[in-house]
Rosetta silent file (secondary structure, phi, psi, omega in degrees, C-alpha in Angstrom):
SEQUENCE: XXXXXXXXXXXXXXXXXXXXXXXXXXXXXXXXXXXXXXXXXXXXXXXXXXXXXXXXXXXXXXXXXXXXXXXXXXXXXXXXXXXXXXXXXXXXXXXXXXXXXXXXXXXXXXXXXXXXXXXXX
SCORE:     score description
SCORE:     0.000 S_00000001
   1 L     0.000  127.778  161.211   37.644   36.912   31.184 S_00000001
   2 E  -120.900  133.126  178.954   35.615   40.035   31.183 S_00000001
   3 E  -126.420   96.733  167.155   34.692   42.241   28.446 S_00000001
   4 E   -79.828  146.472 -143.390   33.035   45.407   28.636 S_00000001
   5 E  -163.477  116.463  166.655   32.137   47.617   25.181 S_00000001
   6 E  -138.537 -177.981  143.972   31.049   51.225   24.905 S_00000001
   7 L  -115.716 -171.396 -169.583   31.579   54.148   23.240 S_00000001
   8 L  -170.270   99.687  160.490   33.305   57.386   23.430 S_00000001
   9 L    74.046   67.830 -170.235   32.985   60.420   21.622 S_00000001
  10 L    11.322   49.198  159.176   31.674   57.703   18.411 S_00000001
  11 L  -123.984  116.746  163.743   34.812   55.339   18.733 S_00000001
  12 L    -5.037   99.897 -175.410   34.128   52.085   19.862 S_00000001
  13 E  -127.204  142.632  162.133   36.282   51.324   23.345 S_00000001
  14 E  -152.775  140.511  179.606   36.273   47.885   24.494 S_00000001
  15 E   -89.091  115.049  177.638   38.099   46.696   28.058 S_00000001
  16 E  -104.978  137.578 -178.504   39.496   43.367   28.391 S_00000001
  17 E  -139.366  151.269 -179.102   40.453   41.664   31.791 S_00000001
  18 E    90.165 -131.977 -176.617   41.631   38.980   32.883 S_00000001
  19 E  -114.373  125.617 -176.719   43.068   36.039   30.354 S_00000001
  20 E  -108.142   81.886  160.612   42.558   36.231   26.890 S_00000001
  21 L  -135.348 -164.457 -165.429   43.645   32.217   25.488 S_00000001
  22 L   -28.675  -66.933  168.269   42.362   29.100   24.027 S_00000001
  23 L   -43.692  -47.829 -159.957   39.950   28.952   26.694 S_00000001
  24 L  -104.536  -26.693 -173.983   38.399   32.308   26.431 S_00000001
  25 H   -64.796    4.028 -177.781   38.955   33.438   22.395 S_00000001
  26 H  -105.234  -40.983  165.516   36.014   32.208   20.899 S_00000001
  27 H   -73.736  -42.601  171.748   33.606   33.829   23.046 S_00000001
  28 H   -62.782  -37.882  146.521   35.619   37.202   23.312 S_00000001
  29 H   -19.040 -103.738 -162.338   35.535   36.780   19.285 S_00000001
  30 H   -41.179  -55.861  178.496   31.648   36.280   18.855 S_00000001
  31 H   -54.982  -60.817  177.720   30.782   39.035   21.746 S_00000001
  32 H   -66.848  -32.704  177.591   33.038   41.777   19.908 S_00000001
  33 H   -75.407  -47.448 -173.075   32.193   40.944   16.553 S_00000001
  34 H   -58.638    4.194 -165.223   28.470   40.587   17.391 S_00000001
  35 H   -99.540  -44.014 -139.199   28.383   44.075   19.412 S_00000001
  36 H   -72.177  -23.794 -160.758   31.067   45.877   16.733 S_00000001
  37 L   -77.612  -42.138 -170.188   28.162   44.798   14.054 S_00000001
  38 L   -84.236   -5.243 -172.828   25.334   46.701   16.305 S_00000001
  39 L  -131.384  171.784 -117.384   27.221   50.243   16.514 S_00000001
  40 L  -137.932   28.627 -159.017   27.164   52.704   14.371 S_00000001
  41 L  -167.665   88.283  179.665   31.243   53.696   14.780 S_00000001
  42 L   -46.298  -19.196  168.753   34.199   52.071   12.819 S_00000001
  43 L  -139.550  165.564 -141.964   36.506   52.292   14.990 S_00000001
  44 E  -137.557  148.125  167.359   37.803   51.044   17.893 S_00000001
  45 E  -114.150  142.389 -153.096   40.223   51.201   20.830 S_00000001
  46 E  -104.734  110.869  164.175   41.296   47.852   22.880 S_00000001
  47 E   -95.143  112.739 -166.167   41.871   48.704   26.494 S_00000001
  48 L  -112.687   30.501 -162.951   44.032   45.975   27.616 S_00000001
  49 L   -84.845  -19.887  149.882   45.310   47.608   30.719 S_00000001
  50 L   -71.212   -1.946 -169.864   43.399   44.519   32.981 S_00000001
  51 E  -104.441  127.838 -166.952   44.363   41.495   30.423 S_00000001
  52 E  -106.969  -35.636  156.342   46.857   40.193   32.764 S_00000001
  53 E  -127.270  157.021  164.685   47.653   37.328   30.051 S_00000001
  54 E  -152.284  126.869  172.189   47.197   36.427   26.577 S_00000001
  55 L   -64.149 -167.841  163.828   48.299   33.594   24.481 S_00000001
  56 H   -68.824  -21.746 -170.085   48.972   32.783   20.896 S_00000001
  57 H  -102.479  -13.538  124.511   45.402   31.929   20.556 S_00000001
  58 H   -32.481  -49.922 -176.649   44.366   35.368   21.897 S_00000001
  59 H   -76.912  -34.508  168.701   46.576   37.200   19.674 S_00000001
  60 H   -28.014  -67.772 -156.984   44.750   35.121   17.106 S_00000001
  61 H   -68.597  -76.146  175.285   41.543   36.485   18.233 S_00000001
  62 H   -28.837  -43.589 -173.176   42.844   40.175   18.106 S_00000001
  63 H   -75.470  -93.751 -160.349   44.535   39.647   14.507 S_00000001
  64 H   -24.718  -53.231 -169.226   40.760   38.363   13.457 S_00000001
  65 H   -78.537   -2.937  151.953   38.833   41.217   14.606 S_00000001
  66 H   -70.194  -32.424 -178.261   41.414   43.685   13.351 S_00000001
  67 H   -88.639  -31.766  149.523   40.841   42.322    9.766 S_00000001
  68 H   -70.658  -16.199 -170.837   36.981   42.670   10.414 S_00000001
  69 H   -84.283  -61.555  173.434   37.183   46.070   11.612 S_00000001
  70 H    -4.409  -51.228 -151.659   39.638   46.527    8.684 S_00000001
  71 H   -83.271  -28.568 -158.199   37.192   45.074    6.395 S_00000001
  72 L  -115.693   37.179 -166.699   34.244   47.299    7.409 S_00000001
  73 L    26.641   82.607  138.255   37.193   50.625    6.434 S_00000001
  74 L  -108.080  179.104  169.365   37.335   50.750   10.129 S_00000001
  75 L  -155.680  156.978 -142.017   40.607   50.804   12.008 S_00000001
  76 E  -138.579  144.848 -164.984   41.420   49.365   15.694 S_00000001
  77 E  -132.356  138.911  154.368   44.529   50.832   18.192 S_00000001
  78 E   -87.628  139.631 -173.046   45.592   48.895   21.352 S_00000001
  79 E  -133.320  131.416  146.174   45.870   51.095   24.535 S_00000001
  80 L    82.549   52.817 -154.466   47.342   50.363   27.870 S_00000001
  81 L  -116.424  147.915 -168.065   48.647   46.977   27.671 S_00000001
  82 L   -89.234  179.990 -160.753   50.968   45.406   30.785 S_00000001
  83 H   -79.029  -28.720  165.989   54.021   43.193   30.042 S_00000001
  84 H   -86.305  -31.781  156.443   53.185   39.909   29.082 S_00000001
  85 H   -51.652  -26.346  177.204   50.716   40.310   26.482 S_00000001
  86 H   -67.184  -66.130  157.690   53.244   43.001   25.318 S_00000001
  87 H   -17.764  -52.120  155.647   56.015   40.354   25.301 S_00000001
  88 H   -49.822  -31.041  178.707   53.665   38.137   23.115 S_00000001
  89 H   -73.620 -104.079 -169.627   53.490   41.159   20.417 S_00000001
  90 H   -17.854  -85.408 -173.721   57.065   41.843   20.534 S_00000001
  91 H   -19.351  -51.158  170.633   57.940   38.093   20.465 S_00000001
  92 H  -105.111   28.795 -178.767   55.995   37.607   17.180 S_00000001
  93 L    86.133  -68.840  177.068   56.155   40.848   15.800 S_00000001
  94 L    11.829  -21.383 -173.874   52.256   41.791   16.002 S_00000001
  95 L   -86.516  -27.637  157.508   53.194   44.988   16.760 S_00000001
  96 L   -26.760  -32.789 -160.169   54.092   45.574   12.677 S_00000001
  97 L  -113.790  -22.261 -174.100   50.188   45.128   12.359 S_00000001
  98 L  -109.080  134.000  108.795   49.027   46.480   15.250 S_00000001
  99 E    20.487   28.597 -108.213   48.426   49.858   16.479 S_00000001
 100 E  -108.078  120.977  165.439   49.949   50.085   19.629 S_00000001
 101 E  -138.280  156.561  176.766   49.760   53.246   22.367 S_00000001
 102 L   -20.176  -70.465 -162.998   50.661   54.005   25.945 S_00000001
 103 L  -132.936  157.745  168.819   47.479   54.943   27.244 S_00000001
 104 H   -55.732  -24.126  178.653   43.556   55.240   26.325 S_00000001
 105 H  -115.755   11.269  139.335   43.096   58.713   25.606 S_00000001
 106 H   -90.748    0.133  159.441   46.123   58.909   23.531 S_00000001
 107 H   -80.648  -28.242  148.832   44.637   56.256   21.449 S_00000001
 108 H   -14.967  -88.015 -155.108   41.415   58.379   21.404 S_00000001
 109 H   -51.784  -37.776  168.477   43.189   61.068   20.408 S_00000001
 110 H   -20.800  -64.030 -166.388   45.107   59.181   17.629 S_00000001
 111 H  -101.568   16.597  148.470   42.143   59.226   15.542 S_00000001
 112 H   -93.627   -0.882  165.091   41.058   62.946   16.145 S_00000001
 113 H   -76.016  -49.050  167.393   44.572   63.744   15.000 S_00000001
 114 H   -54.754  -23.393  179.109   43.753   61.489   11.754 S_00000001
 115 H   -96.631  -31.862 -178.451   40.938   63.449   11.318 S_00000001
 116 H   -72.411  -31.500 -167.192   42.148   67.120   12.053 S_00000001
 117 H   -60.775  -50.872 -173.136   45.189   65.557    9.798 S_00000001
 118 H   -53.329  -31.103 -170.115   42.786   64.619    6.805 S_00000001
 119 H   -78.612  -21.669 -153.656   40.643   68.281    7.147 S_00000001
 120 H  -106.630   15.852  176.370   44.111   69.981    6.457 S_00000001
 121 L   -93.632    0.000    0.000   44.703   68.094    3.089 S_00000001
């Protein structure tokens, strides 16, 4: 598992590759929440267009750090994700809870839409 974590335009982006299970979720846990803690930008986009699997114990991991970003009135979009982690979403639903888009810069974009949307109220 590899995770790299930036930013972009002051939204969080962080790229996951390889396999996100049992094996790998505690440390992809502790590394995003300790980084997401250090920046200065609630919210975040998941690039998951390299996580070639992820398990129930993955999904876990994802649901957790959505209810911290949640928690800290941030809010967290999935971008780019291939077919078996999508299959896991679908299977259990997750996508009700989740955030879900095509590609990385329309999840970007998502929340400068949220924002131009909010200026016009």
């Amino acid at each position: 598992m590899d995770i790299t974590m930036d930013q972009h335009d002051g939204i969080g982006l962080v790229n996951l590759s390889g396999m996100l299970t049992s094996d790998t979720s505690e440390s992809v846990r502790a590394r995003v929440q300790s980084w997401y803690e250090q920046q200065d930008c609630p919210n975040v986009v998941f690039d998951l267009s390299r996580l070639d699997f992820m398990d129930s114990t993955g999904l876990g991991v994802l649901m957790a750090i959505l209810k911290m970003i949640n928690e800290k009135s941030g809010q967290m979009r999935i971008a780019s994700m291939q077919k078996k982690p999508s299959t896991l979403l679908s299977i259990t639903r997750a996508y009700r809870v989740l955030d879900i888009y095509d590609t990385v810069d329309a999840a970007l974009a998502s929340f400068q839409n949220q924002a131009d949307e909010t200026k016009a109220e």
